[in-house]
N, C-alpha and C positions, 0 to 999 in steps of 0.2 A: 716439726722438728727441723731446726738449723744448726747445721756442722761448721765451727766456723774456728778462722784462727786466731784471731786476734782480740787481748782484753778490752780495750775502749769501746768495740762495737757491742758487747754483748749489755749491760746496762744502757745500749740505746733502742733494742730489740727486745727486752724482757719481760716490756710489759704488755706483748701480744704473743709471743711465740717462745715454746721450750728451746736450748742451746745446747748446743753441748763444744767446748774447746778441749782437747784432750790434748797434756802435756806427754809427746813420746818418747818410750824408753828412751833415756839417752838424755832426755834433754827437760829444761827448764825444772822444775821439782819432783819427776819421776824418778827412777831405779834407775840404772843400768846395767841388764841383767847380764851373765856371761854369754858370750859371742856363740858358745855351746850350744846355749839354749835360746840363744832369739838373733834372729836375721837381720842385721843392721843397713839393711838394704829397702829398696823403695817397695818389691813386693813386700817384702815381712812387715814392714809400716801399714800396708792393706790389709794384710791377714791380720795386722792386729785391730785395724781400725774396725772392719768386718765383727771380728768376736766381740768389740766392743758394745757394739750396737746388737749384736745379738742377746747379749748380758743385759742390756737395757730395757729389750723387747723391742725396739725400734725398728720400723717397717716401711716408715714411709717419710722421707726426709729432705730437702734441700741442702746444695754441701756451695758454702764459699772456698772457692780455689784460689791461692794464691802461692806463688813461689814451688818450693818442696812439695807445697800441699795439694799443686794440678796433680802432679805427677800419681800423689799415692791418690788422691780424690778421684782420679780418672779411671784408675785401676779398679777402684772399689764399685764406680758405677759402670763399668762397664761386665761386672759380675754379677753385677744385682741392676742392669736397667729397669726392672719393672718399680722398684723403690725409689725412684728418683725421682722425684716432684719438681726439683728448676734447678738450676745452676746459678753462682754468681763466678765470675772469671774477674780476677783483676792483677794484671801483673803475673800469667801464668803461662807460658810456650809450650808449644806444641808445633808450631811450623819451620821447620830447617832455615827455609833460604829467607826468612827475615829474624833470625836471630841479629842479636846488635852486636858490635864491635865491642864489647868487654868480654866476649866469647873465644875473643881468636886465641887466647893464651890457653884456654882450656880444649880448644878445638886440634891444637897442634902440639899438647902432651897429648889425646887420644890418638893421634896419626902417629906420632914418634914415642909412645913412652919412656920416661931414665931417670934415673936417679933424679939427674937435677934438675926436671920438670916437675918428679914427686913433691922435692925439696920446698920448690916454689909452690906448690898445696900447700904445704905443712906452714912455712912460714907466712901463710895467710890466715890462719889459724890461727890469729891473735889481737891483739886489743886494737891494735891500729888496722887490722885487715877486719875487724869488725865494723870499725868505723868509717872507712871505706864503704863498705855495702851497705850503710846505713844512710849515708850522705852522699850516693849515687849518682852524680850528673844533675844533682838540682839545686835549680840556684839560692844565690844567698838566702835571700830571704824566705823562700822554703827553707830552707836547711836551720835557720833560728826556730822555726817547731819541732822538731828532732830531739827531744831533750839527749843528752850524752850517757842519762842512765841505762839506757836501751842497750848501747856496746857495750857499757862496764857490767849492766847484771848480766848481760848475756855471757858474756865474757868468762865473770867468776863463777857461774852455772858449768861453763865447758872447760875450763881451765882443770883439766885430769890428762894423766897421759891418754885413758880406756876414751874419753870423750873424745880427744884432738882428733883420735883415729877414726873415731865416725865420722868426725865431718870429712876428714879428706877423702875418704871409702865413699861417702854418698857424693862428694863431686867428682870423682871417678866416675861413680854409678850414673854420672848425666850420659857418659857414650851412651850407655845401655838405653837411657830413657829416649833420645835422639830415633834409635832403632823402632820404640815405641811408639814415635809420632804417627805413624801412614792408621795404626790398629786407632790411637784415640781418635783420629780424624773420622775414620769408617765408624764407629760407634756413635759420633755426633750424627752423622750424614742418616744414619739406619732409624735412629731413635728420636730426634731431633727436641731435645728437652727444653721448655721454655728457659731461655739463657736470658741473661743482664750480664754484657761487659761493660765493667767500670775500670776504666786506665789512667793510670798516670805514664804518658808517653816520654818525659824525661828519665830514661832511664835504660843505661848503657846495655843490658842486656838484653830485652825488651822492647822496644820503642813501639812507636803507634800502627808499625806495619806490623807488628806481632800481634797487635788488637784487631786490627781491621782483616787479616787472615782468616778470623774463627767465621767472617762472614760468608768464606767461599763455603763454609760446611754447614753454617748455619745463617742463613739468610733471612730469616725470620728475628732473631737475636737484637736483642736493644744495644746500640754501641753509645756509650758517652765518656769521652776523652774529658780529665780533669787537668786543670795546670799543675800536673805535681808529676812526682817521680816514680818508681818500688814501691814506698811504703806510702802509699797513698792514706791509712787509714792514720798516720801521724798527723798527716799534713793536710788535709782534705776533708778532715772525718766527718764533719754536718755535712757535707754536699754527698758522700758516699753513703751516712744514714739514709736522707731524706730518698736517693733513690731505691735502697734497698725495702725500706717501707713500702713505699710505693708500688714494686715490682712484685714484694712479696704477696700485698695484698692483695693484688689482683690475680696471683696464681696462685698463690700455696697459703693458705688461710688455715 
């Protein structure tokens, strides 16, 4: 079983290995249920992802991290490491002192919170501050495989007042996750899960010291840097299948 996030990878995976992409509360074609009743936060993202796979019977699995999805992915194996078959990492932090420089704006609302840092969240919560993080630091001609429908479904997906408010709550939620990096580090270091980092080092948030990092904790780990950005699996996607195959096969069969 491969926990994964993104649609183009999975019809390149399917005809060896079950999948599972789970759209979460909040976001792409799921519910969003009231704030009452479900925790719009990166643990509750775990607790949900957890019951998910308990509903499934799923017991033993490989999870592709990426973005948002280290965060709750990391959480969820380090609850259940004995379920953890490999890791794929791409494009996913966990080390402080090499985060990149599109960080500093979110690093100093965490130090100073107000109003009009909130603001600047909110007002990136929209079509052009999606297309921004989609179009990330990579150049031209990467950024012509990008297609534009990507920010606009994203977009009219989150475009509710109850949505806007998740997303600026979970990049809030990144101080908290920051506090989490030393616990995800100990848990690579204890457990040492055959990992495949696949990177695209163009990218502001991210860059290739943020790949080469996971080596202090896992030195055994396959690193391959691709010429792409963030979304490596836009831009990249045959050279990202063909390793993922490859890695899979030889561990998690």
């Amino acid at each position: 079983m491969l926990i994964v996030p993104i649609r183009n990878l999975i019809p390149m995976l399917a005809d060896r290995w079950q999948l599972i992409a789970p759209d979460f509360p909040g976001f792409g074609y799921s519910g969003t249920p009231d704030q009452a009743e479900f925790s719009y936060s990166f643990d509750g993202y775990a607790d949900f992802l957890q019951r998910l796979l308990a509903e499934f019977g799923v017991s033993r699995y490989a999870i592709y991290l990426h973005d948002y999805g280290s965060q709750i992915g990391l959480r969820l194996a380090m609850r259940q490491p004995e379920n953890v078959a490999a890791l794929i990492i791409q494009n996913g932090d966990i080390y402080e002192d090499e985060l990149g420089p599109k960080y500093d704006g979110l690093k100093e609302y965490w130090a100073t919170p107000s109003p009009s840092g909130r603001a600047t969240l909110e007002a990136a919560v929209s079509e052009e501050g999606f297309r921004d993080e989609f179009l990330n630091d990579v150049d031209d001609h990467l950024a012509e495989r990008i297609t534009p429908d990507l920010w606009k479904l994203a977009w009219s997906q989150l475009d509710t007042p109850v949505r806007r408010e998740v997303m600026v709550g979970l990049m809030e939620g990144l101080r908290e996750n920051v506090e989490w990096f030393p616990s995800y580090q100990a848990y690579l270091r204890e457990y040492q899960p055959p990992t495949l980092i696949v990177w695209g080092p163009h990218d502001g948030y991210m860059p290739e010291g943020s790949a080469r990092a996971y080596l202090r904790d896992l030195p055994q780990a396959e690193l391959r840097l691709l010429n792409g950005g963030h979304w490596a699996l836009e831009t990249n996607l045959d050279e990202v299948v063909a390793l993922c195959r490859d890695f899979l096969g030889r561990v998690h069969t």
